[in-house]
Residue, then its C-alpha position, 0 to 999 in steps of 0.5 A: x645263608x648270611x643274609x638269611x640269618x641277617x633277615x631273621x634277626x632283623x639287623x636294621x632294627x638292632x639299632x634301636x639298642x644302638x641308639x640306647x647304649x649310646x645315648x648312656x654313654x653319651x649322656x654318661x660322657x657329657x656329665x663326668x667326660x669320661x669313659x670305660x672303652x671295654x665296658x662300652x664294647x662289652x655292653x653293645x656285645x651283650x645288649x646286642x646278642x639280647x636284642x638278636x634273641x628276642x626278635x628270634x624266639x618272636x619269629x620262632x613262636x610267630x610261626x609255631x602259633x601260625x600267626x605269620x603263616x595267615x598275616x599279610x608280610x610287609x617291609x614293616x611287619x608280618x614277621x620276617x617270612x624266613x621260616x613260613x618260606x622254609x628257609x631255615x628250620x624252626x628248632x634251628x632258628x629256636x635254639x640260636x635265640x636260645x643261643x643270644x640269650x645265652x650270650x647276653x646273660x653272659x656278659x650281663x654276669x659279668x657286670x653283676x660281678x664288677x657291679x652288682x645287685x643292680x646290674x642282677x636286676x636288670x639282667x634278671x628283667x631282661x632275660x624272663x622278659x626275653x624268653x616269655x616275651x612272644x607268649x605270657x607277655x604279648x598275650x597279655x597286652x603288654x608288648x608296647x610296656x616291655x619295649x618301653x620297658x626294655x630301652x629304659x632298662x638299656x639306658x639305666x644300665x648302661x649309664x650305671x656301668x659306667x658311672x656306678x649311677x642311677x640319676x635322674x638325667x639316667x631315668x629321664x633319658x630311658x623314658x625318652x628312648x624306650x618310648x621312642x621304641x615302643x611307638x615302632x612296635x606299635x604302629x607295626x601291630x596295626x597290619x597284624x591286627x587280624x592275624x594276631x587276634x585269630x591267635x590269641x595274641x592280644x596286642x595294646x590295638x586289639x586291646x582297644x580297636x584300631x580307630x581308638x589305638x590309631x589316636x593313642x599314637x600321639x601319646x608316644x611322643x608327646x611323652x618322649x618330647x615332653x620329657x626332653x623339654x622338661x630335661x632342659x629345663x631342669x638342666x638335667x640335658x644340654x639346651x642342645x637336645x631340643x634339636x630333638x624336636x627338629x623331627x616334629x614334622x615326620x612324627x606328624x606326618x606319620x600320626x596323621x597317615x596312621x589315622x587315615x589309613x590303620x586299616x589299609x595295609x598297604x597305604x600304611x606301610x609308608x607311614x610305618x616306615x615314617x615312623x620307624x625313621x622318627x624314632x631313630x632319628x630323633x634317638x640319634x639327634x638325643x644322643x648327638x646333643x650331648x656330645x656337640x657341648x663337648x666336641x666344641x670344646x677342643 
């Protein structure tokens, strides 16, 4: 049964909050060499049970909507089948998204409290967004935005709990992350295509056509690198973090297998999966940057 419920939150893919919350507190260490262990612990806790919710209520209204009943499921996308094969019930699976939500804007109270308006913003973003996500907010086209949205959101306040600042490295940082992150939601929307669109949903692919969306994908990082690289060279970032850039090869690899194959289900599954390992592992090496500087230091 753990591993259902493992399934149905979708573990693997909780690290894109990981790598969010670490960039903040890594970015956040290399500029004051400091930081608030509970706070850290407290902020992974409640981004985590957020990230856990929303990929839960998504399941739960996927399957009410009859989109992951008709959508070809792959490793990648489709939804993860625990409700279509009866695995758990619905309202279970609801009221433990409902569950996260609750938990996350806990501790996100709590932050309001230590440290305030900010913090309420944020949290107040995040738990509307949350819980329309999977209806108003992908109905309208905007999944792709509140992704990006989302891990900027992370970033910003997780650096801000920690430093009780909003900074332009902060920013900058969010953009790069969120983006990264929302490129995976992207590519994974193609298989769906079909699926999603019978059901009303109206996803950034349907918006403009799978040959057309299959060419926005280089937008994704050339955003993300575009910013590190002017990061560096506003010394806004270590001259380490375009080590990020290392990943250029597999983010080309996989751009050219989405235009190739957007619509073959099956040929594309492993340029979504090379993808999904861009993302995080350009995130990672992002957040490794700043704590190289540091770690030559002792």
């Amino acid at each position: 049964m753990l591993s259902v419920w493992f399934r149905v939150i979708r573990v693997r893919f909780l690290l894109a909050s990981i790598i969010a919350v670490s960039t903040a507190l890594s970015l956040n260490w290399w500029m004051h060499s400091s930081i608030d262990i509970f706070d850290a612990i407290l902020t992974f806790a409640g981004v985590m049970a957020l990230h856990a919710s929303v990929d839960l209520l998504n399941d739960y209204w996927d399957f009410k909507r009859g989109i992951d009943t008709i959508t070809k499921r792959t490793k990648m996308s489709g939804g993860t089948g625990v409700l279509p094969e009866g695995l758990l019930k619905p309202s279970t699976v609801y009221r433990a998204g409902v569950a996260f939500l609750i938990i996350g804007s806990l501790v996100g109270s709590y932050f309001v409290i230590t440290d305030g308006i900010i913090i309420a913003i944020i949290l107040g973003f995040a738990i509307l967004s949350i819980y329309f996500y999977s209806t108003k907010i992908v109905d309208s086209g905007l999944g792709e935005f509140f992704v990006a949205v989302k891990g900027s959101m992370i970033v910003i306040g997780t650096f801000f709990i920690q430093s009780g600042q909003i900074t332009l490295e902060s920013i900058f940082a969010g953009i790069i992350i969120g983006t990264l992150s929302s490129m995976v939601l992207f590519i994974a929307s193609f298989p769906d295509h079909d699926a999603d669109k019978s059901k009303g949903r109206k996803t950034l692919v349907i918006s403009v056509g799978k040959q057309k969306a299959s060419r926005l994908f280089w937008v994704f990082p050339i955003i993300s690198f575009t910013v590190i690289i002017i990061g560096v060279s506003m010394e806004l970032f270590p001259y380490l973090s375009l080590i990020s850039l290392f990943t250029i090869p597999l983010m080309i690899k996989s751009g050219l297998g989405l235009q190739k194959n957007y619509d073959s289900v099956d040929e594309l599954v492993p340029f979504m999966s090379s993808t999904l390992m861009f993302s995080r592992i350009t995130g990672v090496l992002f957040v490794i940057s700043f704590l190289i500087p540091l770690l030559l230091e002792f």
